[in-house]
FIKOLMAR-534908 format. One record per residue (C-alpha): residue in three letters; x, z, y. Coordinates in steps of 0.2 Angstrom, whole numbers, plus 5000, padded with zeros to 4 digits. Example, Ala and Ser with C-alpha at 12.3 -4.5 7.8 and 13.67 -1.06 7.14 Angstrom:
BEGIN
ALA506250394978;SER506850364995;
//
This chain:
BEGIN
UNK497650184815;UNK497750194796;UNK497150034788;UNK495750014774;UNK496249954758;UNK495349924742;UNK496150084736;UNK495550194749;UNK494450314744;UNK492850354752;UNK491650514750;UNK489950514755;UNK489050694761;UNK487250694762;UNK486650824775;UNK484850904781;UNK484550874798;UNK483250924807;UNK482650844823;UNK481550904838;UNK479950844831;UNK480350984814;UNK480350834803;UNK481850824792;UNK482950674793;UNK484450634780;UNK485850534784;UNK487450494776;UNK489150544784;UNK490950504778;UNK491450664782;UNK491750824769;UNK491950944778;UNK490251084779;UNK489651104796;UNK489051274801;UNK487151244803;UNK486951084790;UNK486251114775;UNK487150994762;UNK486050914750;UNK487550834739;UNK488950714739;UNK489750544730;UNK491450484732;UNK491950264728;UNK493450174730;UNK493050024741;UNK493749904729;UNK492249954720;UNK491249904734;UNK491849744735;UNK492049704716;UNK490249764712;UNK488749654710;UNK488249594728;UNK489349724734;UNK488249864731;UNK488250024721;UNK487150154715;UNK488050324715;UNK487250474710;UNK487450634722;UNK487950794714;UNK487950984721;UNK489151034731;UNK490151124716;UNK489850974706;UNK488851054692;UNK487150954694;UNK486650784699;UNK485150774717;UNK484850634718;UNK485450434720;UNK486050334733;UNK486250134737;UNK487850104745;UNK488149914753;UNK489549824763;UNK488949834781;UNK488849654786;UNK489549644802;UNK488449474804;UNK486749444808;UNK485549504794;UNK484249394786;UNK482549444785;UNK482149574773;UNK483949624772;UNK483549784778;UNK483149864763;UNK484649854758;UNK485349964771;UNK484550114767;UNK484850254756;UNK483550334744;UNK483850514742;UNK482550604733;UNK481050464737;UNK481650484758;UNK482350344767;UNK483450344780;UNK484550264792;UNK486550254787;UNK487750314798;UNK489650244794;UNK491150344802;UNK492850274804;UNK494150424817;UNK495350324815;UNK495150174806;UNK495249984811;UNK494049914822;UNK493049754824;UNK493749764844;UNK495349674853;UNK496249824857;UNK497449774876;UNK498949844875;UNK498650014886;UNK497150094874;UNK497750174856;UNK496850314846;UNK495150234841;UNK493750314835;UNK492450224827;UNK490650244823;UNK489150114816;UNK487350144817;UNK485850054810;UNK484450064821;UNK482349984819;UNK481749854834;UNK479949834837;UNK480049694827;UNK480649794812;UNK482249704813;UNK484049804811;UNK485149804825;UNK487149844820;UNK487849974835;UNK489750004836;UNK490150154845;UNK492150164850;UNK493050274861;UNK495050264864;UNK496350354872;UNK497150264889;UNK499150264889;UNK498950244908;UNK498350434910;UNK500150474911;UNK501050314915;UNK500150294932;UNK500550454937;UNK502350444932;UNK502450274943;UNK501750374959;UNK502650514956;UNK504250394959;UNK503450294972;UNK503050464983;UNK504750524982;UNK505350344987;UNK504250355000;UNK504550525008;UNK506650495005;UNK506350345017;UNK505550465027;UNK507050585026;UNK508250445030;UNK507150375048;UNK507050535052;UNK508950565052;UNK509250385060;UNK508550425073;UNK510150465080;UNK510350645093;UNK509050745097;UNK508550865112;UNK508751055102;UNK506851045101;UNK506650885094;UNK508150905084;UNK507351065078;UNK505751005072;UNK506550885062;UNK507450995051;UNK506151095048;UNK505050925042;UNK506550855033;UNK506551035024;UNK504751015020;UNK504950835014;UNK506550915003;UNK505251044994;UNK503950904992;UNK505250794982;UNK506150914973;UNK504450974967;UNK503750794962;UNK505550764953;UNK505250924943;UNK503450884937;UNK504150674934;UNK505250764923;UNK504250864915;UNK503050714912;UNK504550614908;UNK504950724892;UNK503050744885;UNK502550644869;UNK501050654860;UNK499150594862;UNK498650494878;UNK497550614887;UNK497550764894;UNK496350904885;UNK494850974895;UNK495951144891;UNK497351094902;UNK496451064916;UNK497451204927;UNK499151164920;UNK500451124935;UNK501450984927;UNK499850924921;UNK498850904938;UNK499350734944;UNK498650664928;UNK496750644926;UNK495650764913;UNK495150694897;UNK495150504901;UNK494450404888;UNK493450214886;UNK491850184876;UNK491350024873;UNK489450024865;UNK489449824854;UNK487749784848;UNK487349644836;UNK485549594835;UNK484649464823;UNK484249314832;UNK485049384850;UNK487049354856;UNK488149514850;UNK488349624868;UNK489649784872;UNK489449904888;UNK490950004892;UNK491150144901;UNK492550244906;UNK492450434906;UNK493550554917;UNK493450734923;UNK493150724940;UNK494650694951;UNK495450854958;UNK496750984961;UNK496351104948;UNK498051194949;UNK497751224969;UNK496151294965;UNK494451274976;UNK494651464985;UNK494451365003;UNK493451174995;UNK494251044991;UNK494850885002;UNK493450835012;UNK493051015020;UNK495151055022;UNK495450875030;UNK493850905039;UNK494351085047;UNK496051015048;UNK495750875059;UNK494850975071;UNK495951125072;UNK497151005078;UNK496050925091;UNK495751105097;UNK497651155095;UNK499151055093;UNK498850905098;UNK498250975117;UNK500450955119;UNK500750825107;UNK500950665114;UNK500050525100;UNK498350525093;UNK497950495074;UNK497550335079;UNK499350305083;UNK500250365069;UNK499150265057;UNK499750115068;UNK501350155065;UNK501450175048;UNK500450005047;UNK502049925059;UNK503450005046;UNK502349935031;UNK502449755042;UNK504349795045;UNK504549825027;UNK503749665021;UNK504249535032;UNK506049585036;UNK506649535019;UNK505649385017;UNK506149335031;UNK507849335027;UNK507549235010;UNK506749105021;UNK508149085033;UNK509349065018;UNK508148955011;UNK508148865025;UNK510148835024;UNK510048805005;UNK508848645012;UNK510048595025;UNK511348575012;UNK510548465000;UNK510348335016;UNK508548295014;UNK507348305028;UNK505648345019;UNK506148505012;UNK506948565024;UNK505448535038;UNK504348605024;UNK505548775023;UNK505948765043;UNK503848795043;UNK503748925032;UNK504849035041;UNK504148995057;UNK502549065052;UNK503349225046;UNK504149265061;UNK502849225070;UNK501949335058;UNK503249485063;UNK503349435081;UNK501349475083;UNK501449645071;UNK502649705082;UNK502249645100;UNK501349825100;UNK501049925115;UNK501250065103;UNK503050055100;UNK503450005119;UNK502750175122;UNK503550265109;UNK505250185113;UNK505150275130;UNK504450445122;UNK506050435111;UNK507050415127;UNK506350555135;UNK506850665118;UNK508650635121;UNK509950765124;UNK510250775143;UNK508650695149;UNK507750765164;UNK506150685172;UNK506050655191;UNK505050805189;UNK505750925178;UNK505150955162;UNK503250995155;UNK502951185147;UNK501651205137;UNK501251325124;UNK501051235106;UNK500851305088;UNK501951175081;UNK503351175096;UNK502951325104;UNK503351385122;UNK504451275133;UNK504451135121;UNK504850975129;UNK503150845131;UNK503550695128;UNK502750565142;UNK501150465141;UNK500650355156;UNK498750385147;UNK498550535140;UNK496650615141;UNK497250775134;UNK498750815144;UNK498650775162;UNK500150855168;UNK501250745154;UNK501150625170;UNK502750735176;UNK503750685165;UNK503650505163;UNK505350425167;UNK505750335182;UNK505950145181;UNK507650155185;UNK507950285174;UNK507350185157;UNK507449995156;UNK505449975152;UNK505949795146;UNK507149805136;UNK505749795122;UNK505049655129;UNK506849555130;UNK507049625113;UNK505749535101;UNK505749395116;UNK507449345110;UNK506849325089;UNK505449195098;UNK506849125107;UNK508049105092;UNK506749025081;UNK506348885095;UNK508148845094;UNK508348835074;UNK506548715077;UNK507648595091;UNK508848585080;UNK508048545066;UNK507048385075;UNK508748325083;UNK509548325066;UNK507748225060;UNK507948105076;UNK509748075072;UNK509448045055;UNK508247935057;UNK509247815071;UNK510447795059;UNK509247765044;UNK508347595053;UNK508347465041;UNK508747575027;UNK507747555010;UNK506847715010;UNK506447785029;UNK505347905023;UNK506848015015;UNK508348005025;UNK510048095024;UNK511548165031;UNK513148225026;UNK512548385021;UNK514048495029;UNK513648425048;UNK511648485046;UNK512148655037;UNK513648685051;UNK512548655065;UNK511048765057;UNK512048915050;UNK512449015070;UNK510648985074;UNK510049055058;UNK511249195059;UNK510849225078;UNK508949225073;UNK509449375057;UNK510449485071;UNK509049465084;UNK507749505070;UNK508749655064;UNK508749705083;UNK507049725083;UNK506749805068;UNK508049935073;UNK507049965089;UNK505249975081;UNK505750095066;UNK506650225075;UNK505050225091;UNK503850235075;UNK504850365064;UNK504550455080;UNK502950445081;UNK502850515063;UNK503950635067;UNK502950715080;UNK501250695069;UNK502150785053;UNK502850925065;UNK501250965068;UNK500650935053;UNK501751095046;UNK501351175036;UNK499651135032;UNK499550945034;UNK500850915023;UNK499951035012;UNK498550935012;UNK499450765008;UNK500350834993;UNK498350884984;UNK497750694992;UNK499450634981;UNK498650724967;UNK496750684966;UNK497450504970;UNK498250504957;UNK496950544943;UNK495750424952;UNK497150264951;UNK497550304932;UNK495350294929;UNK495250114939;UNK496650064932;UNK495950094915;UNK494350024919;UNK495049884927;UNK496149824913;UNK494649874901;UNK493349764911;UNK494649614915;UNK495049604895;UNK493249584891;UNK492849444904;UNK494349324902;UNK493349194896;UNK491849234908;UNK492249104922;UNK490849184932;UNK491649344932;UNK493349294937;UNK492649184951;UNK491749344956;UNK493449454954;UNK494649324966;UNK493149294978;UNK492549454982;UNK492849584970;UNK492249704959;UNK491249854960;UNK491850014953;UNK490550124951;UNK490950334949;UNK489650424940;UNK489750604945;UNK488850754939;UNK489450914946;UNK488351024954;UNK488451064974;UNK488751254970;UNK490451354966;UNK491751294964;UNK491051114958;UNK490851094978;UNK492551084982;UNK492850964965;UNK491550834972;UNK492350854990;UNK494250814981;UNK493350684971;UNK492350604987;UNK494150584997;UNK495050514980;UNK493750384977;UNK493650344995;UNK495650324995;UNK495550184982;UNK495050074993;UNK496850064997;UNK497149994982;UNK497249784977;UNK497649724960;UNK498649564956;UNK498749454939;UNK500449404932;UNK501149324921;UNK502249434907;UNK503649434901;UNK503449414883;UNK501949474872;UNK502949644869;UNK501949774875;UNK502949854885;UNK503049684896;UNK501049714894;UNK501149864905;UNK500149894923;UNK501649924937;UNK501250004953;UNK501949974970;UNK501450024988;UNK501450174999;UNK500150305002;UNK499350185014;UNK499250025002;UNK499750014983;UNK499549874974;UNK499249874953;UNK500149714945;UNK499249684926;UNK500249564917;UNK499349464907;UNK500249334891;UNK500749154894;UNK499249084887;UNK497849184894;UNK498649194910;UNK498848994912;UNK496848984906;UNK496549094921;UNK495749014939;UNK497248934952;UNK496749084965;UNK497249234952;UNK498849144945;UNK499449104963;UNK499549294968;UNK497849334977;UNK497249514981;UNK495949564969;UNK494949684979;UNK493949834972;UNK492249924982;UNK492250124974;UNK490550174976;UNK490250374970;UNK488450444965;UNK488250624962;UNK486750734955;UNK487150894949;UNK486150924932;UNK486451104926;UNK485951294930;UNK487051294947;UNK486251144953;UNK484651244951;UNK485351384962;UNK485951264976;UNK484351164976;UNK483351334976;UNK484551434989;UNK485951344993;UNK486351185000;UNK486350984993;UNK486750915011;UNK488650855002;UNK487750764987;UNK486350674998;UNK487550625011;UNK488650554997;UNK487350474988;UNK486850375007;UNK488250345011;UNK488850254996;UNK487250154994;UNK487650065011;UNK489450025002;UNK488449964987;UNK487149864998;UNK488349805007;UNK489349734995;UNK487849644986;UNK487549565002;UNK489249485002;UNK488849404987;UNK488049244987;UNK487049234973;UNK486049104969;UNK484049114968;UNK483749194952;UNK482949314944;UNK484249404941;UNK484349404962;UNK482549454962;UNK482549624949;UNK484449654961;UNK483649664976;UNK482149784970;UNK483249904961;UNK484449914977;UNK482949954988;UNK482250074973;UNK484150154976;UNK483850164994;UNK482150264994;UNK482850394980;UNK484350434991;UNK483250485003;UNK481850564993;UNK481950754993;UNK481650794973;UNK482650904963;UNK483850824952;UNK483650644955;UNK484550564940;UNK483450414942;UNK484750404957;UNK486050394942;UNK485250274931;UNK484750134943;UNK486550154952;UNK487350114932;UNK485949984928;UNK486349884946;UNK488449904944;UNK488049834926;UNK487149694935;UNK488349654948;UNK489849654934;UNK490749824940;UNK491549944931;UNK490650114926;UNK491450274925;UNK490550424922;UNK491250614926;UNK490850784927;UNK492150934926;UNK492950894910;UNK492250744905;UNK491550824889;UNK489850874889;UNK488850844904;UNK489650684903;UNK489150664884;UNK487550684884;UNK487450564902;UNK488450424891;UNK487250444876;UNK485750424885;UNK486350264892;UNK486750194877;UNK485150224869;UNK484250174887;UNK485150004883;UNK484649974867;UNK482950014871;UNK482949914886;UNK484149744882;UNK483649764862;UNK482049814858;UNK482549984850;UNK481050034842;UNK480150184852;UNK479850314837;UNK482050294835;UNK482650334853;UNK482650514853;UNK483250504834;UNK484450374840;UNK485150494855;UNK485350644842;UNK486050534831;UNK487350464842;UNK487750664851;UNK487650734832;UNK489150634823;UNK489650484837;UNK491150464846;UNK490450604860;UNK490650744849;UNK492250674842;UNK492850694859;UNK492450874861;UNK493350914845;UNK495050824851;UNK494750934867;UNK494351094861;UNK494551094843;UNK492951144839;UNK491151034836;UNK490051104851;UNK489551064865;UNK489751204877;UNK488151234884;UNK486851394879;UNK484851394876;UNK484751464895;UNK485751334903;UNK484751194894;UNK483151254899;UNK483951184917;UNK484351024911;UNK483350894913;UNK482550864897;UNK483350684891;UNK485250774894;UNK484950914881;UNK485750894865;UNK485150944848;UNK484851084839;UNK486451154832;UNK487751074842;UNK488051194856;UNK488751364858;UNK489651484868;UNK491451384867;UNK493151414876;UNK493151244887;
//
């Protein structure tokens, strides 16, 4: 930002505005510029230094005529204190222009800002408000809206981590050593897909790579390719409120375009209908021939996520384990010997698996040469086609005749497997005897020492005696793991051969709508855990059961808004995959200050590093590494014309079942919590069974659905986000109202200044900033007609809408 100084210059433009009622209202803006519509009454410009250096800081200007050739009027300029304000201070916060008063607007785009800034949010924009309570009082409001640097840095980081993943795809795949021709077939063809897929995702990584610039993606660039991993128009908005006699207050929400592939289109709907259709097509079709069930290959993946977590720790503790051995005493080494046997216990129990039993004697079966007792299966399959070899299962519902071509016992060793992960049990227990001969020896020779509890030995004859166990145990681990990744890359084998080409379709627009929805938590996430660092309610909350995240969506169920809400139902369903950990940075450079992402697609986790001192202030349980989980909830009601039309005509059956279904999460997740007997409890439990009669209420455009969902995640600690298509103007006037709901409700905002409070904040706030960084242009896009569908309190004034390119 660009910092005030006592030489900074300030002009003052006094416009007519008129509100709903016709009465005229003046205010006084910062800005110069004329605004088509606003009739300006005059202007004044100061220097701050003459602010300050004036009697009680406060000047009287007089306003001349827009060419400067006759004096309007005065006005009373004061510093804005920042404080509470004294009775009868008020006066002075006012501005007398031609006998009126009225309330005085400051604006700052991009000046400093009362507000701790973390690391990822840049480009403030600021704006403070006066408004009247009840008790004639004046309450201070701060408005600021900031860009997110994670719009593009999360996206880059998944962008890397899909082509990690898919490579090691690429790499099972081609360890899976010789292939029937039909096997052998298929693979190519999914290795080729998988090629396309990263060459693709390298190219837009690239492309991202290179950009520099602002920290959001423009409403206007919602269709652009290189563009469509990262979310639309991402911004935060924090709302702080100081009141006399009251503690100061903020809300934030976060505001996104709805989550969706843009780029791909909405021709056939989005996510939830393809996967939908997709899922039974293949129930109807290819997987009549094909020998393991979804179920299955989600098992699998889960076993090759095990394999690649616990194989290398495994290996650290065994070396650990010797490192202990070598120093000679006992205590750390039984303490290390323990750790290590509950991990490969761990890794003995994720893979003691029926599934890869199976699978190893399906991948038999697919070798060159093979021939059942029976002869081999035909059957005809979109993805293997006619003659293509079935492999065997003993279980089968869907494909009796795949009886025939089970091996014969004497054909395939069935335990083999079994002996297999038997021997990493069997190695451990040797490694355990060991260790308690050496602790018996030891102490035989210790009786009478001074010190019994810590005896030693020559550190050579415990590290000689361990090291071929340890080594046996690493080779007989590395068996397994050798057995289990090849059976289960098989399985995934089969599922992405029939998963060509539409399936793997399908994943790359998941990868994308992911994407945008991880870059919003992770915003709102690092926003809301910023702002309750000192709570210790909140963070006990956060490390015992989580944090709500709570998706505002106002698209309509008509067009092509349908298939957006069905992308954005799946991507805010998906995050549920996702857990965040706290660590420690490296220094208080910002770079060292940045989110970092790790995972697969089944399980990512987002590491926030946090500086030395507020990450040692933090709870035992967050330092140490524990999974912070988050509970997405999404609520939709559409708003505009087109909800009209679906509600009249169409169909709302996607927003209602939304809308159930994610109450049950939201209930269900209050219920975990055990709050105590308050009445805080008390108004919870009525506005969540409030909730729970409007999502079954049959009434056109239900936002009360909307505001008692934000009120209740507000309540519960969670993180707000509100979205519509661009995040611009539905979402705008949505954000405005809730703002000035809040100060009506939690600050006594004086009835006769909420609707001039709400035009107020969509005529010169942040809001309407945000369109013009967008769009380049000072109007919402809405017309007269599609207002008159609108829901009365989501109608902006007069004068700042129009027919604009959005």
């Amino acid at each position: 930002g660009h910092p005030i100084c006592e030489e900074t210059r300030v002009k003052l433009t006094v416009y007519d505005l008129k509100n709903p009622s016709s009465e005229t209202v003046r205010r006084i803006t910062s800005r110069s510029t004329r605004v088509k519509g606003r009739n300006i009454l005059g202007y004044t410009t100061f220097s701050v230094g003459d602010l300050l250096k004036s009697k009680e800081q406060q000047l009287t200007l007089s306003l001349r005529t827009s060419d400067g050739t006759s004096t309007v009027g005065a006005v009373v300029v004061t510093r804005l204190k920042m404080g509470e304000m004294e009775d009868g201070e008020a006066d002075h916060i006012a501005a007398d222009v031609q006998g009126q008063k009225c309330t005085l607007l400051c604006e700052s785009v991009h000046g400093t800002t009362t507000f701790c800034l973390p690391p990822v949010f840049e480009n403030p924009v600021c704006k403070v408000y006066r408004f009247q309570t009840v008790d004639n009082d004046w309450m201070t409001v701060r408005e600021q809206m900031t860009e997110c640097t994670l719009s593009f840095s999360i996206p880059r980081q998944l962008l890397a981590l899909y082509v990690q993943e898919d490579m090691g795809s690429i790499e099972e795949l081609k360890n899976l050593g010789e292939l029937s021709p039909h096997w052998d077939n298929l693979r190519k063809e999914v290795i080729a897909h998988y090629g396309q897929v990263i060459s693709s995702y390298q190219e837009t990584l690239g492309e991202l790579t290179k950009l520099t610039g602002p920290s959001f993606k423009p409403s206007c660039c919602k269709g652009q390719k290189y563009l469509e991993f990262v979310p639309i128009n991402l911004h935060t908005q924090r709302m702080h409120v100081t009141c006399p006699r009251k503690a100061d207050a903020f809300y934030d929400v976060i505001t996104v375009g709805a989550p969706a592939a843009h780029f791909q289109g909405f021709k056939n709907g989005g996510l939830q209908r393809l996967l939908s259709r997709y899922e039974t097509e293949k129930k109807n079709t290819a997987y009549q021939c094909i020998y393991f069930s979804p179920g299955d290959t989600s098992k699998a993946r889960e076993v090759l996520a095990n394999i690649g977590q616990l194989q290398p720790l495994i290996l650290v503790l065994a070396d650990r384990l010797l490192e202990a051995a070598q120093h000679g005493c006992l205590d750390p080494l039984k303490e290390a010997l323990q750790t290590l046997s509950d991990k490969t216990e761990q890794f003995v129990h994720a893979l003691k698996d029926e599934l890869v039993k199976t699978a190893l004697l399906a991948l038999h079966a697919a070798r060159p040469g093979y021939v059942s007792r029976r002869g081999p299966a035909v059957c005809n399959n979109a993805a293997g086609g006619a003659g293509a070899e079935t492999p065997p299962r003993q279980d089968s519902p869907m494909q009796p005749q795949a009886q025939d071509s089970i091996p014969h016992r004497s054909e395939y060793d069935e335990e083999e497997w079994d002996r297999v992960w038997a021997n990493v049990a069997k190695s451990l227990n040797c490694i355990i005897a060991m260790v308690d001969r050496l602790q018996d020896h030891s102490e035989n020779n210790n009786v009478g020492a001074p010190d019994p509890v810590q005896p030693t030995a020559p550190p050579r004859e415990w590290q000689e005696k361990l090291y071929p166990l340890v080594i046996t145990l690493k080779d007989c681990v590395a068996e397994v793991v050798d057995h289990a990744t090849k059976s289960m890359a098989f399985v995934l084998l089969q599922e992405a051969a029939c998963s060509i080409p539409q399936g793997l379709l399908l994943k790359q627009r998941r990868d994308v709508v992911f994407s945008q929805a991880l870059a919003a938590l992770t915003c709102g996430f690092v926003m809301k855990l910023y702002a309750g660092l000192e709570d210790k309610g909140f963070l006990q909350q956060l490390h015992t059961v989580g944090l709500v995240a709570q998706f505002e969506s106002l698209l309509s169920t008509y067009s092509e808004e349908i298939g957006m809400l069905e992308d954005m139902e799946v991507g805010i369903s998906d995050l549920q995959r996702v857990t965040f950990r706290i660590t420690e940075a490296e220094s208080q450079d910002p770079a060292h200050l940045q989110p970092v992402v790790s995972g697969r697609r089944d399980h990512y986790t987002v590491e926030v590093p946090l500086p030395h001192e507020t990450f040692e202030a933090l709870p035992d349980e967050i330092r140490e590494g524990k999974p912070l989980q988050v509970y997405p909830v999404l609520f939709n009601v559409g708003i505009n014309e087109q909800q009209t039309i679906a509600e009249r005509f169409g169909d709302i059956s996607l927003q209602e079942r939304i809308n159930q279904k994610n109450f049950e999460i939201l209930d269900g997740y209050y219920k975990s919590l055990s709050l105590p007997c308050s009445q805080t409890q008390t108004d919870l439990k009525e506005l969540l069974e409030t909730l729970g009669q409007n999502v079954v209420t049959k009434k056109r455009k239900n936002v009360e659905i909307l505001w008692l969902a934000g009120t209740i995640c507000r309540r519960l600690n969670g993180i707000r986000f509100t979205s519509c298509k661009s995040a611009k103007d539905r979402t705008s006037m949505s954000v405005t109202l809730e703002q000035c709901a809040l100060l009506r409700d939690e600050h006594h905002l004086n009835k006769d200044y909420f609707i001039r409070a709400l035009d107020c904040m969509r005529r010169e706030g942040c809001r309407i900033e945000n369109v013009q960084k967008n769009i380049r242009c000072r109007k919402y896009a809405f017309n007269m007609l599609q207002l008159m569908a609108f829901p009365k309190c989501y109608r902006p004034p007069e004068g700042t809408y129009g027919r604009v390119d959005s």
